[in-house]
TORKOL-4160 file (C-alpha; in steps of 0.2 Angstrom, whole numbers, padded with zeros to 4 digits, m for minus):
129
<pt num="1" X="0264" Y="0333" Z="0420"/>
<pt num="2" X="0276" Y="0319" Z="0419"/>
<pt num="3" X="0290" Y="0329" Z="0409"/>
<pt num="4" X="0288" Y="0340" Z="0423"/>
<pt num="5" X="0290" Y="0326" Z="0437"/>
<pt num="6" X="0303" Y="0317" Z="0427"/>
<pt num="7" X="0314" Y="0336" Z="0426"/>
<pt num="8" X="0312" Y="0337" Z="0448"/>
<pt num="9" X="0315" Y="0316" Z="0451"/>
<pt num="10" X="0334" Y="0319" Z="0453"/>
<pt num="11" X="0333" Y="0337" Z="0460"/>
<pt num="12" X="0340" Y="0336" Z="0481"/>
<pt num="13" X="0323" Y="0343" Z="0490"/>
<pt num="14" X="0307" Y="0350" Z="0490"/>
<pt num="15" X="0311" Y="0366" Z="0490"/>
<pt num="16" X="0324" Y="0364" Z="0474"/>
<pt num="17" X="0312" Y="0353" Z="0467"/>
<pt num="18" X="0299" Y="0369" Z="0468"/>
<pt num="19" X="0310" Y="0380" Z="0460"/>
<pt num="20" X="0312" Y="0368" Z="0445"/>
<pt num="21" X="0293" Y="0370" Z="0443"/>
<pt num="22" X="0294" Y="0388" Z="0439"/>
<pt num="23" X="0312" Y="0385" Z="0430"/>
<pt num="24" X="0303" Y="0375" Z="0418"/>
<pt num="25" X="0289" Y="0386" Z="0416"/>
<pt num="26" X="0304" Y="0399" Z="0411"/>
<pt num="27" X="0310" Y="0387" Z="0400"/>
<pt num="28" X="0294" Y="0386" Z="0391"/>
<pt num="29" X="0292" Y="0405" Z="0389"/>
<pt num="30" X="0309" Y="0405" Z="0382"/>
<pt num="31" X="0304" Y="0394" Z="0368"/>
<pt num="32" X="0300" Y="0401" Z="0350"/>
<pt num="33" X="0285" Y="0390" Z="0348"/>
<pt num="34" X="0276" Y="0397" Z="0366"/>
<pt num="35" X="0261" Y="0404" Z="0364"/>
<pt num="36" X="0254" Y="0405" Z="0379"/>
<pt num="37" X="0241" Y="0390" Z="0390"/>
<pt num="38" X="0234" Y="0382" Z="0377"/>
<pt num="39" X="0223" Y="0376" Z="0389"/>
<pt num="40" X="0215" Y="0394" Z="0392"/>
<pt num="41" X="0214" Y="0397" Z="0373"/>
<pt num="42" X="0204" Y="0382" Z="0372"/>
<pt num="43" X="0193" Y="0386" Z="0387"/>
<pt num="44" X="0191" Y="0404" Z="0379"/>
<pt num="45" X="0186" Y="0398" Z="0362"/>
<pt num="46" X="0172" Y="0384" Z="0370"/>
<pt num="47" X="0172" Y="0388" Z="0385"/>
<pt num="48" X="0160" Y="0376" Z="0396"/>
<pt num="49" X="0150" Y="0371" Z="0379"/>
<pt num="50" X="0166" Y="0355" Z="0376"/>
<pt num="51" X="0167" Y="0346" Z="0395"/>
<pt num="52" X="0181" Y="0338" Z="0389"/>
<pt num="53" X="0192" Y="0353" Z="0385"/>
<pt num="54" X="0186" Y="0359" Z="0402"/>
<pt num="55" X="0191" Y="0341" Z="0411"/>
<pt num="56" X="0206" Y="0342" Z="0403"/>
<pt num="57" X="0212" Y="0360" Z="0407"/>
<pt num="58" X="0205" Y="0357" Z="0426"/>
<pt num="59" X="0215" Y="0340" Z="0428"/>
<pt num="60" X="0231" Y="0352" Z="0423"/>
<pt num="61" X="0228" Y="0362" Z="0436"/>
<pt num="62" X="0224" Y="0348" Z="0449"/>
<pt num="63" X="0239" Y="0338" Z="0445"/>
<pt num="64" X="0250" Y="0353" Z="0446"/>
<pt num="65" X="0241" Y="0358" Z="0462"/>
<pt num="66" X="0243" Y="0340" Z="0468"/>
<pt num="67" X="0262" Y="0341" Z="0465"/>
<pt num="68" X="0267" Y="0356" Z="0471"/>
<pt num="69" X="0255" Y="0352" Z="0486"/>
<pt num="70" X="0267" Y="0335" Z="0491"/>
<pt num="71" X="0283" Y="0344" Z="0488"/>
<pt num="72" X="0277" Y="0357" Z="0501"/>
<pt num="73" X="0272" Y="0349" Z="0515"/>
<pt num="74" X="0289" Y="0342" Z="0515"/>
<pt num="75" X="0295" Y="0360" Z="0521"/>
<pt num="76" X="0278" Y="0366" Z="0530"/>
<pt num="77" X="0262" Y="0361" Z="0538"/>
<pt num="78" X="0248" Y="0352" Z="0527"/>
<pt num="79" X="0235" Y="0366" Z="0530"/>
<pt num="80" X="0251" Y="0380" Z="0525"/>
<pt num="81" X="0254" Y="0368" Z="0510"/>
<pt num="82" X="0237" Y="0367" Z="0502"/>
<pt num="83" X="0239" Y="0387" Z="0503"/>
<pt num="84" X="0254" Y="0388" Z="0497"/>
<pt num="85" X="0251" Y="0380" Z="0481"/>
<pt num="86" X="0234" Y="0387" Z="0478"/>
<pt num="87" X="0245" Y="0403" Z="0474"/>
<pt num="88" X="0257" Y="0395" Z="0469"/>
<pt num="89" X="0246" Y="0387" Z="0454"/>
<pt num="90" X="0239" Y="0406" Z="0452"/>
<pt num="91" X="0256" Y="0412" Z="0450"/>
<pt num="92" X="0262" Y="0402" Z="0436"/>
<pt num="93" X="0245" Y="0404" Z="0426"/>
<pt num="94" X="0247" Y="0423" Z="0428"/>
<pt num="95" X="0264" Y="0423" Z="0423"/>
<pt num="96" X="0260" Y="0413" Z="0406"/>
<pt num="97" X="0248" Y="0426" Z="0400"/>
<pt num="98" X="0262" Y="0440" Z="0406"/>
<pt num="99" X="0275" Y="0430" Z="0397"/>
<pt num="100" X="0263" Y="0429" Z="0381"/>
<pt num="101" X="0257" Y="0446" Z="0385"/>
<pt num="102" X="0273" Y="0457" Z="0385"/>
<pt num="103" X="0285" Y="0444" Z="0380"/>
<pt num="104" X="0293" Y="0444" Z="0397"/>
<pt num="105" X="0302" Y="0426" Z="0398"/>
<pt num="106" X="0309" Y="0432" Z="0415"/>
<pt num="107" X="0290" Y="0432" Z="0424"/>
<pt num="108" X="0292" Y="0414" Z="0430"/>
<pt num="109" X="0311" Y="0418" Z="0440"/>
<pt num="110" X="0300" Y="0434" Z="0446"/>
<pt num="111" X="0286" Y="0423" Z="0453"/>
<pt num="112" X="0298" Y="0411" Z="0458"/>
<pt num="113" X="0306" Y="0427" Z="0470"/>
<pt num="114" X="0288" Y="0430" Z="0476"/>
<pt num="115" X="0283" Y="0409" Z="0480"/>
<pt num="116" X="0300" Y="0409" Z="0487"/>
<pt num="117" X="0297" Y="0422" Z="0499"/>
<pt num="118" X="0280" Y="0417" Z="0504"/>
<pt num="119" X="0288" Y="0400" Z="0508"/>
<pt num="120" X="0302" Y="0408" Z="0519"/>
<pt num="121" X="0289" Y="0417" Z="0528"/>
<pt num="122" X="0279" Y="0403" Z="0529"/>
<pt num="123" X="0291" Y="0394" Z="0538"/>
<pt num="124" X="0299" Y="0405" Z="0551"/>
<pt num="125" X="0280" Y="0407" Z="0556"/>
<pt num="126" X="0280" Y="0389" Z="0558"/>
<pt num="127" X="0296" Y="0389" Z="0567"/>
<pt num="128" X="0289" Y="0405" Z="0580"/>
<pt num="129" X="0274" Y="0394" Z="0586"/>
């Protein structure tokens, strides 16, 4: 996570900041050693039977959660934040196993499209009330 974090530190906003989440992620999927999450191969091969692989995958996911969670709320409500980056976080994990499935690096500028218009929505409803 703190590759990532270092990447958004000198990036102008949160909503700039957010893209450079999903940019990275294309970064990674252009990469010739990208193999998909290592984290869901390892939680396929032990599944729940190694805790720490589990803790260790799960705290990913938290912290990228976490993250994307604080950037948001610097353009929308907490409540509309925390549910924004739940499918934000769903997003990016499906577009790994597309990436690594049909060896599209484009998927995370495409789910970027999508979390972008979700945000732009999210915000003129926040703007009507």
């Amino acid at each position: 996570m703190g590759s990532i974090a270092e990447k958004l530190g000198p990036m102008p906003d949160a909503t700039t900041r957010l893209k450079g989440i999903f940019d990275r992620y294309g970064t990674w999927f252009r990469t010739p050693e990208f193999a998909g999450c290592l984290f869901e191969h390892a939680l396929a091969e032990f599944g729940d039977t190694w805790p720490e692989v589990t803790d260790v995958a799960v705290r990913y996911r938290d912290d990228l959660l976490a993250m994307m969670e604080t950037l948001l709320k610097d353009v929308v409500p907490a409540n509309t934040a925390r549910r924004l980056a739940g499918v934000y976080v769903m997003r990016l994990a499906g577009v790994t196993a597309d990436a690594r499935a049909i060896g599209d690096p484009s998927a995370a500028s495409q789910a970027w499209h999508a979390a972008e218009t979700l945000l732009h929505q999210a915000r003129a409803a926040t703007e009507a009330v």
